[in-house]
Steps between C-alpha positions, in 0.01 A plus 500: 500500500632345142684249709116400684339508152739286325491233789097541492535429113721186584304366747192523281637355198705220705173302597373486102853394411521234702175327430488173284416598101296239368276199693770223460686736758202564725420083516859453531518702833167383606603177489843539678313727757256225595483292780581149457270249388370184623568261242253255660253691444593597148598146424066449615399789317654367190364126549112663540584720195562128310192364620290833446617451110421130549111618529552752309530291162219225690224799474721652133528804712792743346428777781779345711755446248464898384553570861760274555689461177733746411451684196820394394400126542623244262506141549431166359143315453479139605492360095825766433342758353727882659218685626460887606319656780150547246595148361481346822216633606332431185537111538398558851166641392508260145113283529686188362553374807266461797692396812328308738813539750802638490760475784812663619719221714848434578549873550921587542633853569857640525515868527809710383480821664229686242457199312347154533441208333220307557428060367207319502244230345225605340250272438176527292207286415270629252306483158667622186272445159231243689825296643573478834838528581766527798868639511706563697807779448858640641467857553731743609426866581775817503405740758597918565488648808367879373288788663182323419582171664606185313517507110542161264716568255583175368327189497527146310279216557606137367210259414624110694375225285276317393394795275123532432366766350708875559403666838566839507 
């Protein structure tokens, strides 16, 4: 009888023992549980999610960069200035410039098991203090693979001459 309590005890406590501590652990697993990806079809996931943020900044929308940005974000605006998550978002919404269009082109994507990096051209045409103005920028985007899908983490966008006046 001690023999089928202490075994009972054992198997109970075995199960609780053995599971992962802390949510690094769980995401580790689920990730190295999980069926292979298609990386065509992240590689198009990740060139929509550039030209989603593309329109995003055309309508100064910052709903799809707190979706899509991780909180961790930090990257580089197109004049130089390091930028945050809130930061980046801020210029997004900033009134000083009204875009007339902004594009997403020239879209590249390697992917790196649960990373990616993505290149492309953004160009803008809009009015900035009653001047009309066009640029045209370098931009590359760091990408996580997480639970919630893909996360930028890192970002930098270089402004091509000629310079008029600072896009975002």
């Amino acid at each position: 009888m001690r023999k089928i309590a202490v075994l009972l005890t054992i198997g109970l406590a075995l199960p609780v023992a053995l599971r992962p501590q802390n949510p690094e652990q769980m995401e580790c697993i689920r990730r190295c549980t999980a069926p292979d990806r298609d990386p065509d079809m992240d590689r198009q996931e990740i060139i929509n999610l550039e030209r989603e943020a593309a329109r995003a900044i055309l309508l100064s929308d910052g709903t799809f960069f707190r979706r899509v940005y991780g909180d961790d974000f930090n990257g580089i605006l197109s004049h130089g200035e390091p930028a945050n998550k809130a930061e980046f978002i801020s210029a997004v919404q900033s009134t000083a410039i009204k875009y007339e269009s902004f594009n997403a082109s020239d879209i590249k994507v390697h992917i790196y098991r649960e990373t990616a990096v993505a290149t492309c051209m953004w160009s803008a045409r809009g009015v900035v203090k009653g001047q009309h103005m066009f640029s045209q920028m370098r931009v590359i985007h760091v990408y996580v693979n997480t639970s919630n899908g893909w996360k930028v983490v890192s970002g930098q966008a270089t402004l091509l001459p000629p310079y008029t006046p600072e896009p975002l």
